[in-house]
Steps between C-alpha positions, in 0.01 A plus 500: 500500500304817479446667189536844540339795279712791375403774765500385869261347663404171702489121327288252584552124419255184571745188578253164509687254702223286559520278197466149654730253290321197385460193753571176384217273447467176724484211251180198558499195428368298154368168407451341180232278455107395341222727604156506411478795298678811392814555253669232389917523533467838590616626835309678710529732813274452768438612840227303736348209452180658341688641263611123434142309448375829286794502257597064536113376678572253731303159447416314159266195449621165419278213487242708668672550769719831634900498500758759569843494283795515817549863368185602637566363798848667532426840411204484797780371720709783439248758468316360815836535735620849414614477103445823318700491172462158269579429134275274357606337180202218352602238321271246341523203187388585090371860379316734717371803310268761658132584439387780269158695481391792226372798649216622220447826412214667223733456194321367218588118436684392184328195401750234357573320202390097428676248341301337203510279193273395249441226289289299232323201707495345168858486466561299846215256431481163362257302403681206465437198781834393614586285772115536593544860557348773303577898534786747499708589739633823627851510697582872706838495577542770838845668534610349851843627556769639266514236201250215681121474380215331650254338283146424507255313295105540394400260314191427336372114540249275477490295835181589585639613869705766617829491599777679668905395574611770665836310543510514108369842512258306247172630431191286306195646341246269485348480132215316300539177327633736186569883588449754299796794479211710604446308824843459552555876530231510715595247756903624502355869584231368723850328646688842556164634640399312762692243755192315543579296218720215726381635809841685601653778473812438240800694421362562177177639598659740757782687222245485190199546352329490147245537284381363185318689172295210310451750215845563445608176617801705754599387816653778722685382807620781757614592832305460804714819674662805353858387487869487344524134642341345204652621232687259316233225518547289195134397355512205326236268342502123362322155536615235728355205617426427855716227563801740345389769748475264776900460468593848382425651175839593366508828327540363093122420601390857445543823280575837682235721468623821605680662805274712831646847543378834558438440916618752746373566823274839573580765739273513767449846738772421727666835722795324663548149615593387783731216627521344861832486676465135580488228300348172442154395486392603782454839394247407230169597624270562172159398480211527599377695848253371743324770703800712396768290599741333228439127490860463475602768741731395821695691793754404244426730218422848439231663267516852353172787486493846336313762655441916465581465136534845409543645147547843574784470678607130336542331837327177672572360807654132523418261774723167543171283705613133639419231269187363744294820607171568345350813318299606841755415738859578342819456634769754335870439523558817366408819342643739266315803424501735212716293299525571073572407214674789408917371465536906565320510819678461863179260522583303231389166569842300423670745746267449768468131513811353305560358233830284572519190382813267626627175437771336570827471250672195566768558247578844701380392858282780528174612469396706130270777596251662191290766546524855604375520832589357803180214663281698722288263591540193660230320265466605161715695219378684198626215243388756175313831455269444159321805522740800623384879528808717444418808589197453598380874609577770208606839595159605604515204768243332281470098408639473134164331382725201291563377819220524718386173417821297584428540889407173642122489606395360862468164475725245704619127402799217567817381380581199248757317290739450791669133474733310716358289793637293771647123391187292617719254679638692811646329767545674809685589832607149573442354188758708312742255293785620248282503220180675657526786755167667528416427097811637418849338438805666666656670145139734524715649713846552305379887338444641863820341670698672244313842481460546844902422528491920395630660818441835368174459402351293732616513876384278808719366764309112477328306236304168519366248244230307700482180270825470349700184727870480489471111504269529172578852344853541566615698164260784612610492841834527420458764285310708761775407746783643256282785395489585899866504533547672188296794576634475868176673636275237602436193623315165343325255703427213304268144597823231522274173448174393403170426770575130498874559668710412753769651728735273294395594201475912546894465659564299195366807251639791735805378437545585200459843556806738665362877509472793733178624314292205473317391860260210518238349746372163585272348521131583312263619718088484498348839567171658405413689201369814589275525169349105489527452863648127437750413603792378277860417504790725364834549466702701729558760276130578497521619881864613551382860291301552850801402728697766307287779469387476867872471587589838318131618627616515899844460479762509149647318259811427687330300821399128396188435385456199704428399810175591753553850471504512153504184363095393611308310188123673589356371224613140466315230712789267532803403295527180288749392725506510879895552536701312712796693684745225352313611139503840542876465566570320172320775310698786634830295449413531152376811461115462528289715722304256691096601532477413882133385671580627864320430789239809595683672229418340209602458146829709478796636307763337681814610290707738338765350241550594133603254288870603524701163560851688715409628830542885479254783609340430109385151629187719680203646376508778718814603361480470204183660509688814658762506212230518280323779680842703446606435181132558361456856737849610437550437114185713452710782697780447289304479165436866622882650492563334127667734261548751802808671498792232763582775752448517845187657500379190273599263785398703802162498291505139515637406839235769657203245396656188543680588857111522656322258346780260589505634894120446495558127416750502779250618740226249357768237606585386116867561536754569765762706326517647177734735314462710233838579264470719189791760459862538383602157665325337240449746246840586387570702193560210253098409623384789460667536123302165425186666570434262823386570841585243754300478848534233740258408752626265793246343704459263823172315439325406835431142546220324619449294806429113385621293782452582817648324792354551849687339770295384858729524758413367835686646826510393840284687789706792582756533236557853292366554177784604264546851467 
């Protein structure tokens, strides 16, 4: 309505009617399974293949050889035939943790703080010959964990030899015929000094060191490194004979000297650190460089190099390089430019990059986020900020001098401290057994089967588990199978039996399965892997991703994804199994899609069912497939019209976007009727006083063609054709 001033005159309104109403967003597909890299039970959205091998990689090295995990060789499937949307959740055995690297800047170092004690020499020795032995000994007992010590020995003897048991952690000092205290001393330092003495390197020689004061008689023990660690150390000193120390000397043997404390580690000139997305070994990459390139660096990790530091306007440039480039010939991942340290700047470095950090909660089933800022980049996060620079310009727009020093210089180096590797023993493809499915065993799975049963959070109209085998993993199958159903928006296809199986045996397992949104294919197949070029057997599951998104690719989810149309294997050089038509039969009596080797044609797709035991429309793929498409599509509609006021404008709303994208199906042959009902026929006043809106959708799903029957019919010279 206008709005009109006092006195006459004309008003002019702007009415925007071109607000376009959000779309809803076509769900993907996901898979769950061990990659090579990247973050470990953290699900991640990707959208080509590249995008894949530079977040997951896509070959590892076992025995010296190259493999691909059956995730890698799904996700190029689906990728590779017309896939555009894929969650990716890794899964792998033990603790992964990521790599970390210190970025340094020009702060002054804080040197730290040693752990010592000292003692009389005369006080530990005796001159007494006992058992054959003469000399004291000295027993350091190391903190190990919470309330556990590990002790080790120097004693001062007179074998003549030298002699080390590191099993013992047992350490001789080889004396004269009669030692003097002053010689002892001596020797015990000379120990702590040098690792020469036995020819090894011993525990003992790498956490201490001493020295020794003949004047004063004062032997001073300390730490090798600046440290907390070794505080705690209990110093003691006594005699006991060799043969006692051979089997143990019990700790009545020797008087406590004192207790090592005092240690604390330094700070070094650290500006931020940084900490890799990924985790596992793999992303270590310190050391040494040769001709600029990290010893250590792969395709696999990433390195980090500072460049236009500039102090008087407190910003440096950060590049993310791949793990295997050199200093003359890099290869950056990615840039960000005039980044601070400032937490008041828009440039602030946290803000830029990210500094998320999430991990999964099994007690909640969902993922804990810390930090502040959302993960920019698809490598690295800022883990801590050591040297910040609030503020950093005064009012003048000039560098508060305090902090000048805090930017990081140019310099460039690698990542460490990342554990977690993958279990040495892996078996395989076709080697899989219940116990040992690509290193893993099947409950490395459980934590992403339950997250990603969040329908909210995470939405895709398939998933796959390459690896996991009904016949050998059937609790996680099941559970992915219920989780399906229970979210009502996708579809599982699980592996029914293992490599070594029969038709027998894979009716046998699909039998126990009855469900509309579970679909499985038989039998494995041998195709080539893209990234080794070998060729190795799979599962079906490890193709069908292909057969799907090319299916949705030139036609929708509602045809079959089967047959020569649609249903063609390119990648796979032959199937296992070279079904009969008596075989392929038995398999779709029971509800397994039969993987067909067809003359010209090829390896092929050559069925449609769901696990669904009753015969109804549910029992196919196709529609099931479609009921997915519209629930998914046209829950997102209505998740738009909650807490709108129930009138008639409310449902007109709602029929208005529903009515056309329902007719479009139609004319893309995925239904033959359909009706739309949402008005006072089913929305009656005691509905509407329960604060409920009731539509209902009727539908006529189109069918597909499965069995064809073409009749010859041979007529006499002369007779009419039929009309």
């Amino acid at each position: 309505m206008a709005n009109f001033t006092t006195s006459p005159g004309v008003a002019i309104s702007e009415i925007d009617n071109t607000f376009l109403s959000g779309q809803p967003v076509p769900p993907g597909a996901a898979i769950i399974g061990p990659t090579v890299k990247g973050p470990v039970e953290i699900p991640t959205f990707i959208t080509s293949y590249s995008d894949f091998v530079t977040l997951f990689g896509d070959t590892f090295v076992s025995g010296g050889d190259s493999y691909s995990y059956l995730t890698s060789l799904a996700a190029f499937n689906y990728f590779n035939y017309g896939g555009t949307a894929l969650w990716v959740a890794r899964v792998a055995s033990g603790s992964y943790t990521p790599a970390t690297s210190n970025v340094g800047n020009n702060v002054s170092n804080t040197n730290g703080a040693f752990v010592t004690a000292s003692f009389l020499v005369s006080s530990s020795y005796t001159a007494s010959n006992a058992g054959g032995v003469i000399g004291g000994t000295i027993k350091l007992s190391v903190p190990s964990v919470a309330g556990t010590y590990t002790d080790y020995y120097v004693q001062g003897a007179n074998f003549g030899y030298d002699y080390y048991n590191d099993g013992a952690n047992v350490g001789y000092v080889s004396m004269s015929s009669t030692p003097t205290v002053d010689e002892f001393g001596a020797r015990v330092a000379g120990f702590f000094g040098s690792s020469s003495i036995f020819g090894v390197t011993n525990e003992i020689y790498t956490l201490f060191s001493a020295s020794y004061n003949t004047s004063t008689d004062v032997l001073t023990i300390f730490s090798r490194v600046s440290s907390s660690a070794l505080n705690g150390t209990i110093v003691r000193y006594g005699f006991a004979p060799g043969q006692t120390i051979f089997g143990g000397a019990s700790n009545s043997s020797f008087v406590s000297s004192s207790t090592m404390a005092g240690g604390n580690t330094g700070t070094v000139s650290t500006a931020f650190t940084l900490e890799t997305i990924s985790s596992g070994i793999i992303m270590n990459n310190s050391g040494s460089q040769v001709s600029g390139a990290l010893a250590s660096g792969s395709i696999d990790n990433v390195r980090w190099e500072i460049t236009q530091p500039n102090t008087g306007s407190g910003t440096f440039n950060l590049l993310i390089r791949r793990g295997d480039d050199n200093n003359s010939t890099k290869i950056i991942l990615e840039t960000w430019n005039g980044v601070s340290l400032d937490p008041n700047s828009s440039r602030y470095i946290s803000k830029i990059i990210g500094n998320q950090l999430l991990a999964y909660n099994s007690s909640t089933n969902q993922m804990d986020v810390t930090g502040d800022y959302p993960n920019k980049s698809r490598y690295v996060r800022v883990k801590s900020i050591t040297s910040p620079t609030p503020n950093y310009l005064d009012a003048n727009g000039q560098p508060v001098a305090q902090y000048t020093s805090s930017i990081p210089i140019a310099q460039s180096s690698s990542f460490s401290g990342a554990t977690g590797s993958p279990n040495a023993n892996i078996l395989l493809n076709e080697n899989i057994t219940q116990n040992n499915t690509q290193g893993l065993v099947a409950s490395n799975y459980n934590n992403m089967i339950a997250l990603l049963s969040n329908a909210d959070f995470y939405q895709y109209n398939v998933i796959f588990t390459p690896g996991l085998i009904a016949s050998l993993h059937s609790s996680q199958v099941n559970s992915l199978i219920v989780n399906s159903q229970n979210r009502g928006d996708c579809l599982y296809v699980p592996d029914i039996v293992e490599y070594s199986s029969t038709v027998a045996s894979a009716v046998n397992t699909a039998q126990s399965f009855d469900n509309s949104y579970a679909a499985t294919y038989w039998p494995w197949v041998r195709l080539a892997d893209s990234s080794t070029g070998k060729l190795v057997w799979a599962p079906a599951s490890t193709v069908i991703p292909g057969v799907y998104a090319f299916n949705d690719k030139v036609s929708a989810p509602w045809f079959a994804p089967a047959g020569i149309n649609r249903g063609g294997l390119g990648t796979v050089t032959y199937a296992q199994y070279k079904l009969t038509q008596s075989e392929r039969d038995t398999l779709y009596a029971n509800n397994i899609n039969p993987i067909a080797t067809l003359p010209k044609q090829g390896v092929v797709v050559f069925g449609q069912k769901t696990l669904q035991k009753a015969q109804s429309a549910l029992d196919r793929v196709n529609v099931r497939r479609l009921m997915i498409e519209l629930k998914s599509y046209i829950r997102q509609i209505a998740d738009t019209i909650v807490f709108e006021q129930n009138t008639l404008i409310t449902r007109n709303s709602f029929i208005s976007r529903v009515t056309p994208y329902l007719e479009n199906i139609q004319q893309k042959q995925g239904l033959y009727a359909f009706k739309v009902v949402m008005d006072d026929s089913n929305n009656d006043p005691a509905v509407i006083d329960q604060n409920q809106l009731i539509g209902q959708i009727y539908i006529q799903p189109t069918r597909t063609a499965e069995f064809i029957s073409l009749d010859f019919i041979l007529l006499p010279t002369g007779a009419e054709f039929p009309g």
